[in-house]
C-alpha positions in Angstrom: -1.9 34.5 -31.9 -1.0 34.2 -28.6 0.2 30.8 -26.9 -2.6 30.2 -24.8 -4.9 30.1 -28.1 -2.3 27.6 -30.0 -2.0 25.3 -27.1 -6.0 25.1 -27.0 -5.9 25.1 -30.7 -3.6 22.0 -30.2 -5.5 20.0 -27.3 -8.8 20.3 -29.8 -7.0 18.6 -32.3 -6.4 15.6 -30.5 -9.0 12.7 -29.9 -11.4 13.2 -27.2 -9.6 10.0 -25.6 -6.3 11.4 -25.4 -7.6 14.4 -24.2 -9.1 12.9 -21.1 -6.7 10.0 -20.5 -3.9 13.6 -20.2 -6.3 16.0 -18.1 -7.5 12.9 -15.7 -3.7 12.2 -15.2 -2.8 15.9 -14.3 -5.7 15.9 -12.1 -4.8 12.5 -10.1 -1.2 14.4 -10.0 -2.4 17.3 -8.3 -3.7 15.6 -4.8 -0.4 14.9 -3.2 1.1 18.3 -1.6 4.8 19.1 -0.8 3.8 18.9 2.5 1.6 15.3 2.4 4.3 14.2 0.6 7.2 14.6 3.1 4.7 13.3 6.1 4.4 9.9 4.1 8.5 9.8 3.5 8.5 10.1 7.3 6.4 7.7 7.7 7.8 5.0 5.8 11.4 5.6 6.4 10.8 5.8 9.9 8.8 2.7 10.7 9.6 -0.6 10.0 6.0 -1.7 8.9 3.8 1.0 7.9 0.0 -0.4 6.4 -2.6 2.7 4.7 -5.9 1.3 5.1 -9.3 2.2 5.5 -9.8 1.8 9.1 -7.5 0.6 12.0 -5.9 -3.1 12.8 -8.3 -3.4 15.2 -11.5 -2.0 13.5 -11.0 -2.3 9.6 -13.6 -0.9 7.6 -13.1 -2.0 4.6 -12.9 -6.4 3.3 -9.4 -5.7 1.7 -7.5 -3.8 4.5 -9.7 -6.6 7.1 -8.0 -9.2 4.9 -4.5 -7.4 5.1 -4.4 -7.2 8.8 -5.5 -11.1 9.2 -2.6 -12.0 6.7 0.1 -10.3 8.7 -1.8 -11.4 12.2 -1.6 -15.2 10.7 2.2 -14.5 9.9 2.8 -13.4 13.6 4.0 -9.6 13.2 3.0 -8.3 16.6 0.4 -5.3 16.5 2.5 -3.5 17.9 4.8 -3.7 15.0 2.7 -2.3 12.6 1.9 1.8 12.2 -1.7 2.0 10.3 -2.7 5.3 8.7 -6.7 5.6 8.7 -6.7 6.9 4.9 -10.7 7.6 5.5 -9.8 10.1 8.1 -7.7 12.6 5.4 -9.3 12.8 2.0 -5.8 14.4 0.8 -3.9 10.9 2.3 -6.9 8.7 0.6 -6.1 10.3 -2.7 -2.3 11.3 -1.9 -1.1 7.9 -0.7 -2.4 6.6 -4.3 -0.2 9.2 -6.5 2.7 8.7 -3.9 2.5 4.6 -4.9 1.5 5.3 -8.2 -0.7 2.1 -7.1 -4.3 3.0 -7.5 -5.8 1.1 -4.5 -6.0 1.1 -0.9 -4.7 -1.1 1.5 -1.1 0.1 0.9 1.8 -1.8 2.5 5.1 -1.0 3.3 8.3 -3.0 5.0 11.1 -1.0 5.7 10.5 2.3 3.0 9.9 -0.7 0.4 6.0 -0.4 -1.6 5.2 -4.1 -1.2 1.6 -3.8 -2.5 -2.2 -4.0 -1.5 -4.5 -6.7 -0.7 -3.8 -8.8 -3.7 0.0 -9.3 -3.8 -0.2 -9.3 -0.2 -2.5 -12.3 -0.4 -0.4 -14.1 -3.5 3.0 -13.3 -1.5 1.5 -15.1 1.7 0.0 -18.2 0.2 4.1 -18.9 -1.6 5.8 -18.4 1.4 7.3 -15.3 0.1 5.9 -12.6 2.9 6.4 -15.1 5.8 10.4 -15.3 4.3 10.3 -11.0 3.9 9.0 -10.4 7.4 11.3 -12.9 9.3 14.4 -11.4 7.3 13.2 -8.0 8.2 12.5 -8.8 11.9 9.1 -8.4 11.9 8.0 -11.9 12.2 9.4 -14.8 14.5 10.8 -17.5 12.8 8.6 -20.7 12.9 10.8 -23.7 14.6 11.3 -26.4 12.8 9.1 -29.2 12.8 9.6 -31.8 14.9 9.0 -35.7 12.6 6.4 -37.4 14.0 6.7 -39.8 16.6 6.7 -43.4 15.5 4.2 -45.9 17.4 4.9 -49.4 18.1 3.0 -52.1 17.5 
């Protein structure tokens, strides 16, 4: 029997569930190319802030990478700062960028090579403080002075 017939011999032995949990896991592996691959390194390596999103900072077409650029536009990183990849432009980025992460959704962020997250953590980072103290460490945000106590009034 050759090897070809024992390995298919094998695969029908398992449950139906394994089988497609294994062969929709070797497909999602497949979308990223050597080349693909290389062009995100560059990218993320090479600039400080780096958001993949469906749209642009300026015309996001999608609620999730809308509500990422209004958190890091409410945290004060210039526009200029960030470098946006339109993931609807390049099916093999939309489905690449997801195997490269190993994150399954898009808006994709990342601060200096560093996978932050999407949307979500994004969100949950900004509202404890913890994005505003990442992007000021990293440069990409001005510091917010310190608050000045209110003046007292006299009677």
């Amino acid at each position: 029997m050759s090897f070809a017939r024992l390995g298919l011999r094998t695969l029908r032995s398992l449950p139906s569930a394994q089988v497609s949990r294994s062969t929709n896991f070797l497909a999602q592996r497949r979308y990223l190319s050597a080349e693909a691959r290389k062009l995100i390194d560059n990218a993320v390596s090479t600039n400080p802030l780096v958001v993949f999103m469906k749209g642009t900072p300026e015309a996001p077409q999608c609620g999730f990478s809308r509500a990422v650029c209004q958190i890091l536009d409410v945290q004060g990183v210039p526009r200029e700062q960030i470098k946006s990849y339109n993931c609807l432009e390049d099916q093999e980025l939309r489905e690449g960028i997801k195997e490269y992460s190993e994150w399954p959704t898009i808006p994709q962020v990342y601060i200096k090579g560093e996978f932050v997250g999407g949307c979500d953590i994004l969100l949950s980072m900004h509202q404890s403080g913890e994005l505003e103290n990442l992007l000021i460490k990293e440069g990409l945000a001005p510091e917010l002075p310190p608050d000045e106590p209110a003046a007292e009034t006299k009677a």
